[in-house]
MDAnalysis code that builds the backbone (N, CA, C; Angstrom):
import MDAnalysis as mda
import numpy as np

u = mda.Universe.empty(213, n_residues=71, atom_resindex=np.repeat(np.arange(71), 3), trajectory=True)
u.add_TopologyAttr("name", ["N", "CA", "C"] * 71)
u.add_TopologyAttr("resid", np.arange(1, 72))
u.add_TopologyAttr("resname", ["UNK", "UNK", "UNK", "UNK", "UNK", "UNK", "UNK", "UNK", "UNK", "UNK", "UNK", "UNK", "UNK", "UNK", "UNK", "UNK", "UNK", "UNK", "UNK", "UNK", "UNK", "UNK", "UNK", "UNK", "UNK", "UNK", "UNK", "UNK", "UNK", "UNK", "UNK", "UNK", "UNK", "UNK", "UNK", "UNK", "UNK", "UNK", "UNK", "UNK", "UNK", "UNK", "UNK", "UNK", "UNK", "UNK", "UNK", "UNK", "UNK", "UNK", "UNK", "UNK", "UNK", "UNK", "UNK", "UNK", "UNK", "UNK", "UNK", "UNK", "UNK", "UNK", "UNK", "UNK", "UNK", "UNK", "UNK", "UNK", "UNK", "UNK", "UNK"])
u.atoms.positions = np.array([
    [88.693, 87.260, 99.374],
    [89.703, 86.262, 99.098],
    [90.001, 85.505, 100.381],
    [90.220, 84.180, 100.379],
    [90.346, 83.107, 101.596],
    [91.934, 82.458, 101.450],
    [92.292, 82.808, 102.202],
    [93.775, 81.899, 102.354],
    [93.358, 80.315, 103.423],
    [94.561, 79.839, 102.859],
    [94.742, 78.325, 103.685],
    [96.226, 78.222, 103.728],
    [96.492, 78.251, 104.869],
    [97.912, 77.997, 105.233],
    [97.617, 76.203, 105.633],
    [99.007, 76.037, 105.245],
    [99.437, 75.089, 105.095],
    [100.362, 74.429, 106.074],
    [100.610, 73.358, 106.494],
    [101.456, 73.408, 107.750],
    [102.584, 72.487, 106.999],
    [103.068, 73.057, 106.205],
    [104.958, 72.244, 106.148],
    [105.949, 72.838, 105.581],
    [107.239, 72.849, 105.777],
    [107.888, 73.283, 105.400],
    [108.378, 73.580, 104.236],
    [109.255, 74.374, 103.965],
    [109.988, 75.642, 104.615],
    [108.459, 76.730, 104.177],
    [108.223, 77.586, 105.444],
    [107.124, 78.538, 105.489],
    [107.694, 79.618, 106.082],
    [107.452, 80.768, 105.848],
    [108.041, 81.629, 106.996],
    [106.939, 81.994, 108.010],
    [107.141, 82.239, 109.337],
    [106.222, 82.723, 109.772],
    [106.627, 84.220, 110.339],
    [105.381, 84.828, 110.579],
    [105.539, 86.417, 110.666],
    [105.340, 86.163, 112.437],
    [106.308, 86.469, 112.759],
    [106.529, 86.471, 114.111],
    [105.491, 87.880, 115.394],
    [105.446, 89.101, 114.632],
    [105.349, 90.207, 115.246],
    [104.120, 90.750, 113.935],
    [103.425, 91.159, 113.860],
    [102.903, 91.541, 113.204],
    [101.692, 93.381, 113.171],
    [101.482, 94.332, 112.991],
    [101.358, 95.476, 113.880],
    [100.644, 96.499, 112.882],
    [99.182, 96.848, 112.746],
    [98.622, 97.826, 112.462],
    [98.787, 99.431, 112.687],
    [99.755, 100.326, 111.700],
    [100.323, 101.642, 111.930],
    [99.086, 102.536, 111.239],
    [99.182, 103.578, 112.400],
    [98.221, 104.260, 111.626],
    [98.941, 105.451, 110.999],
    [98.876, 106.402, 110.155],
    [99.786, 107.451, 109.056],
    [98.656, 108.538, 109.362],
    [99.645, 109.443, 110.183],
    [98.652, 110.966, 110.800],
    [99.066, 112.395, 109.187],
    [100.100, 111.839, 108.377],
    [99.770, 112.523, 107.263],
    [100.362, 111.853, 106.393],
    [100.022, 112.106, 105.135],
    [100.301, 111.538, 103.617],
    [101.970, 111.661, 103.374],
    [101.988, 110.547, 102.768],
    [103.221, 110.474, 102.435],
    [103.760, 109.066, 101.735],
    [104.969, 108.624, 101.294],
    [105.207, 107.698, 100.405],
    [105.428, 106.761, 101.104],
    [105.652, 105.146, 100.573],
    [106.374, 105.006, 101.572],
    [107.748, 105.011, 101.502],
    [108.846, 105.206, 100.491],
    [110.068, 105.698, 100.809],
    [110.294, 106.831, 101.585],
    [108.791, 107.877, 101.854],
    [109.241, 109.076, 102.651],
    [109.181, 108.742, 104.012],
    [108.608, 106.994, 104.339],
    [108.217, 106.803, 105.314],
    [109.723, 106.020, 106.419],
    [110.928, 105.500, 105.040],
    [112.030, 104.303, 105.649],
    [111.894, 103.990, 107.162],
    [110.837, 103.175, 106.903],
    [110.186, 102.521, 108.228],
    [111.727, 100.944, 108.370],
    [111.785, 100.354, 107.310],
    [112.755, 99.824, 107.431],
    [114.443, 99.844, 107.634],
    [114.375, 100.827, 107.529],
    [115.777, 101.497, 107.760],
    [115.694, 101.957, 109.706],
    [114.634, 102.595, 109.855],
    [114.552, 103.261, 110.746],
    [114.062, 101.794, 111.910],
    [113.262, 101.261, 111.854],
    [112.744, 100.422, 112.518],
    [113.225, 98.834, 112.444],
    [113.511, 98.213, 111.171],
    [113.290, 97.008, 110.939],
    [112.244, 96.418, 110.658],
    [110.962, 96.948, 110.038],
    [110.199, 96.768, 110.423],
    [109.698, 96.464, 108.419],
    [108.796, 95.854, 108.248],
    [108.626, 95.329, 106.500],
    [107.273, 95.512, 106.588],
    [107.122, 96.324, 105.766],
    [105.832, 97.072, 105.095],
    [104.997, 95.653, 104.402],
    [103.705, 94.896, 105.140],
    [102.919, 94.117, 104.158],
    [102.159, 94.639, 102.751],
    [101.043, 95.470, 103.502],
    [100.225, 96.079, 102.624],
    [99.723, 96.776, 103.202],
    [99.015, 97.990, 102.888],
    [98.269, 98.892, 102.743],
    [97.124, 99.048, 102.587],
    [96.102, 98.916, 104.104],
    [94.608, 98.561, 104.068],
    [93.836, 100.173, 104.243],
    [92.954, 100.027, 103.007],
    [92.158, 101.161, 102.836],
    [90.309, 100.568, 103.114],
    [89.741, 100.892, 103.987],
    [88.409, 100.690, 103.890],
    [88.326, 99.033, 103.481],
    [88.629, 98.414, 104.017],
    [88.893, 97.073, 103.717],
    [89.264, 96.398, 102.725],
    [90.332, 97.375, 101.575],
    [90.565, 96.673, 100.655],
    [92.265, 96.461, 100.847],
    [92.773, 95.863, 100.219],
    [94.264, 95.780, 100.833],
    [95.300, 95.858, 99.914],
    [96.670, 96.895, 99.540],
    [97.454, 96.426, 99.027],
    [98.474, 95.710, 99.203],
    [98.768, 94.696, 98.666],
    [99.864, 94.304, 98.955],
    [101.218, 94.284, 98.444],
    [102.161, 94.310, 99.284],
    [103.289, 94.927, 98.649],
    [103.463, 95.708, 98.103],
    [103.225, 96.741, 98.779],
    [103.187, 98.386, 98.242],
    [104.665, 98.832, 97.678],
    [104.889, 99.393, 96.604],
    [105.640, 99.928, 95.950],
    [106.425, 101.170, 96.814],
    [107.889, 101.412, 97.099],
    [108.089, 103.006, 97.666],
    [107.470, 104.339, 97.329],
    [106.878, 103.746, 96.063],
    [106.483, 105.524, 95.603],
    [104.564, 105.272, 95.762],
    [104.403, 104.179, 96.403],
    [102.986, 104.093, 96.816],
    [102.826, 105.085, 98.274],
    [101.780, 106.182, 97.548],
    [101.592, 107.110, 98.466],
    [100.193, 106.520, 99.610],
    [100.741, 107.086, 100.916],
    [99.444, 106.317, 102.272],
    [99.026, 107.742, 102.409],
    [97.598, 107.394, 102.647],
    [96.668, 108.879, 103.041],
    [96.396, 108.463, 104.643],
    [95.802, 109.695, 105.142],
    [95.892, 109.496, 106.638],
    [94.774, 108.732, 106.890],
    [93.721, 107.982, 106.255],
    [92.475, 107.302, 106.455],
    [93.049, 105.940, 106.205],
    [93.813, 105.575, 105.573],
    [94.861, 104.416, 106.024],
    [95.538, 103.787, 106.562],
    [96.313, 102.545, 106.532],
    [96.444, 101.794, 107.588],
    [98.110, 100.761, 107.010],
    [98.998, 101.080, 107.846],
    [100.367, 100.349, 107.543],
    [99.751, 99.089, 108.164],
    [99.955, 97.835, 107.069],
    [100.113, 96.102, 107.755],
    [101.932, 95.862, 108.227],
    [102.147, 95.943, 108.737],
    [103.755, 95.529, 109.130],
    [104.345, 94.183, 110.014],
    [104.802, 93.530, 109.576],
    [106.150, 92.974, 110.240],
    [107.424, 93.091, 110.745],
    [108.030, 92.884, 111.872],
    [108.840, 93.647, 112.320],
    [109.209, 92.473, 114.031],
    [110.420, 93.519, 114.130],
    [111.185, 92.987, 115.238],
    [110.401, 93.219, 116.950],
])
């Protein structure tokens, strides 16, 4: 899939952006990365496929990969 950004307004842009790696399984509500960090869960890249906007009760295995935005 190919994106094209667009240059006009109102857009948000992702200021900070940060590949987490998950050393064991778990949800991501078990993870309240946002509570704890500030930090907004994109998607969830497995072997190059990607979810996006992962659900809280979307479980990450440790061969996975947090997409995040954040402060």
């Amino acid at each position: 899939m190919k994106y094209q950004f667009l240059n006009r307004a109102p857009f948000l842009i992702l200021a900070h952006v940060e590949t987490l790696e998950i050393k064991h399984s778990a949800t991501i509500g078990d993870l309240d990365l946002w509570r704890k960090t500030g930090c907004t869960i994109l998607s969830v890249k497995n072997k190059g496929h990607y979810s996006l906007n992962p659900a809280a009760d979307f479980i990450i295995n440790s061969e996975e990969r947090l997409i995040c935005n954040g402060k």
